[in-house]
C-alpha positions as CSV (number, residue, x, y, z in Angstrom):
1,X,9.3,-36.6,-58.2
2,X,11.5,-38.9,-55.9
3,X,9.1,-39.9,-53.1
4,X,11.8,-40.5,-50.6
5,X,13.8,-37.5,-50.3
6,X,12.7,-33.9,-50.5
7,X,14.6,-31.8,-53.2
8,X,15.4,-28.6,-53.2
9,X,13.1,-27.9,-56.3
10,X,10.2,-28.8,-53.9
11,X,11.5,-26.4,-51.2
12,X,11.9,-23.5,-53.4
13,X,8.5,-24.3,-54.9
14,X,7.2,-24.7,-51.6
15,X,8.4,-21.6,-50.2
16,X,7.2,-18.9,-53.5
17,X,3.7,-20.6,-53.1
18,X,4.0,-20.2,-49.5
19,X,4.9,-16.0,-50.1
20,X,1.8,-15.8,-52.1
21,X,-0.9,-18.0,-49.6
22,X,0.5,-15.6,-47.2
23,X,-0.8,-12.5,-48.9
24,X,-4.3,-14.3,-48.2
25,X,-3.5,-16.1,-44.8
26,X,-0.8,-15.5,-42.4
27,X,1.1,-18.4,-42.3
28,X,2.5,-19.3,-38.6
29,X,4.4,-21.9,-40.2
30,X,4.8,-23.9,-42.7
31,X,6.9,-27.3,-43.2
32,X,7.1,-30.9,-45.8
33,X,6.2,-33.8,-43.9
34,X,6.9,-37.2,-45.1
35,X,4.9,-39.8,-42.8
36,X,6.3,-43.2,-42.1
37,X,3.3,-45.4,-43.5
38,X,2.7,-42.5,-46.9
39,X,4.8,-42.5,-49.5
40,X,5.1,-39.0,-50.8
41,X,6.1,-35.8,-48.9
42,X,3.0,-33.3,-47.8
43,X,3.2,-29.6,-47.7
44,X,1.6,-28.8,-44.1
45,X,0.5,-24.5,-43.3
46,X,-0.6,-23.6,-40.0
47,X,-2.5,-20.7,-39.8
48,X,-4.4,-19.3,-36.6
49,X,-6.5,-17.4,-39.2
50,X,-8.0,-20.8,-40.8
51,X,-10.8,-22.5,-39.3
52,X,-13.6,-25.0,-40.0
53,X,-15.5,-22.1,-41.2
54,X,-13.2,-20.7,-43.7
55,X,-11.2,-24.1,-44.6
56,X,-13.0,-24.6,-48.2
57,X,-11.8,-20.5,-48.9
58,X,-8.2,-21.7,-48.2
59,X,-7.9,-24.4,-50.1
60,X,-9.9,-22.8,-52.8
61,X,-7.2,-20.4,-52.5
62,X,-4.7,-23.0,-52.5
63,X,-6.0,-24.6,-56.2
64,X,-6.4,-20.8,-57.4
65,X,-2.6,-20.6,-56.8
66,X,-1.2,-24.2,-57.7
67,X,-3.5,-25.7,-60.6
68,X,-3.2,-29.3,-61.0
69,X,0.4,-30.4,-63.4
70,X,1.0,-26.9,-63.3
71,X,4.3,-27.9,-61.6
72,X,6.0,-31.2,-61.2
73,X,7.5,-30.1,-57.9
74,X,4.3,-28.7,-56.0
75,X,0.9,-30.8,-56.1
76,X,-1.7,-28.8,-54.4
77,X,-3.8,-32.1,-53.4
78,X,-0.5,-32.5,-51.5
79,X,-0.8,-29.6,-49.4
80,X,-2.8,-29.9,-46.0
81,X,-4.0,-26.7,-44.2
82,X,-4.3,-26.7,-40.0
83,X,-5.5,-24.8,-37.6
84,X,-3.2,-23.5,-35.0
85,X,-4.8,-25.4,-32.4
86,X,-4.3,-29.2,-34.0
87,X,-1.6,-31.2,-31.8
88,X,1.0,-31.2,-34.6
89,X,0.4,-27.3,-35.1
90,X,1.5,-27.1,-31.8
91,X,4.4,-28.9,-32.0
92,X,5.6,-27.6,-35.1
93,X,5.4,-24.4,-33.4
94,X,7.4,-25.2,-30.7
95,X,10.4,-26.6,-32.6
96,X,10.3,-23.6,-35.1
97,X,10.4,-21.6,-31.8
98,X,13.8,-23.4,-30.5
99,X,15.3,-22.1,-34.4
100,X,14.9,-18.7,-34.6
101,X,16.5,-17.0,-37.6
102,X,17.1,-17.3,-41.5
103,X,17.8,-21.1,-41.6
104,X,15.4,-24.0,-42.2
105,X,15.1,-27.0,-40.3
106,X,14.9,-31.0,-40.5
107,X,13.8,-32.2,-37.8
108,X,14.9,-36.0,-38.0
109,X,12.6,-37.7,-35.2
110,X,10.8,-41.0,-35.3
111,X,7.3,-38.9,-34.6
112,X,6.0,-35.5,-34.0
113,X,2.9,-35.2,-31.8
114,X,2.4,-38.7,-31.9
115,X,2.6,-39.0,-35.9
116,X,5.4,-41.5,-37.2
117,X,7.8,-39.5,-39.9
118,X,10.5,-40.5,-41.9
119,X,11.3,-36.3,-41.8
120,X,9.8,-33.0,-41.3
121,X,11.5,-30.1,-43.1
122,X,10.6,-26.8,-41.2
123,X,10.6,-23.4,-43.0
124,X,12.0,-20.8,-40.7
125,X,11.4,-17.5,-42.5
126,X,9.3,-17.7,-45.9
127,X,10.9,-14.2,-47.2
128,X,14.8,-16.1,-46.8
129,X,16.1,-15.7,-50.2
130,X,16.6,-18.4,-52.5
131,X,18.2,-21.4,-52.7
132,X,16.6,-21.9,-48.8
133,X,19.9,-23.2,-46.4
134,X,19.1,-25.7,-43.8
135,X,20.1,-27.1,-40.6
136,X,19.7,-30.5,-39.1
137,X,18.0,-31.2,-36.4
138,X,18.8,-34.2,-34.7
């Protein structure tokens, strides 16, 4: 899996694990973050109905749903679960706010809430059929 750019194999993978997680915990949003100083994309869920008290059920749920070299395309030590509260919640939040409608989003910033990124790709609706189009955000 290219560590530098995200491919559409990871989006679409991304998105049908993201439709299934949902049927456990409503996922406010969702998006692939590739950090500046890390070297392989992240698959970030924000949820308002995870917390510090139910965090090991979600990410049991998340192993339940993505076993390990099940897929070459979706690692689930690569997915990160937050609470709606966290800083970059927030702001991931807000941009997916600006977007409303079927498209997904890259938002192509140096940082978001203070984090340096490479590039964040946003899922706007997690039900949008596949292959997932996208718009830039500059």
């Amino acid at each position: 899996m290219d560590t530098e750019i995200l491919v559409i194999e990871q989006k679409e993978a991304g998105v049908e694990f993201l439709r299934n997680f949902s049927k456990d915990f409503p996922v406010d949003a969702a998006f692939w973050l590739k950090e500046t100083d890390i070297e392989d994309w992240y698959l970030y869920i924000v949820s308002s109905e995870i917390t510090n008290e139910n965090m090991s059920e979600a990410y049991r749920k998340v192993l339940e749903l993505v076993k390990p070299n099940q897929s070459i395309w979706l690692d689930p030590f690569r997915v990160k679960l937050l609470d709606s509260e966290k800083e970059l919640a927030k702001r991931v939040l807000e941009v997916k706010s600006r977007f409303v409608g079927a498209m997904a989003t890259y938002y192509n910033a140096s940082s978001i809430a203070g984090v340096p990124i490479d590039a964040c790709f946003i899922y706007q609706n997690i039900e949008q059929k596949l292959p997932l189009e996208t718009e830039k955000l500059l």
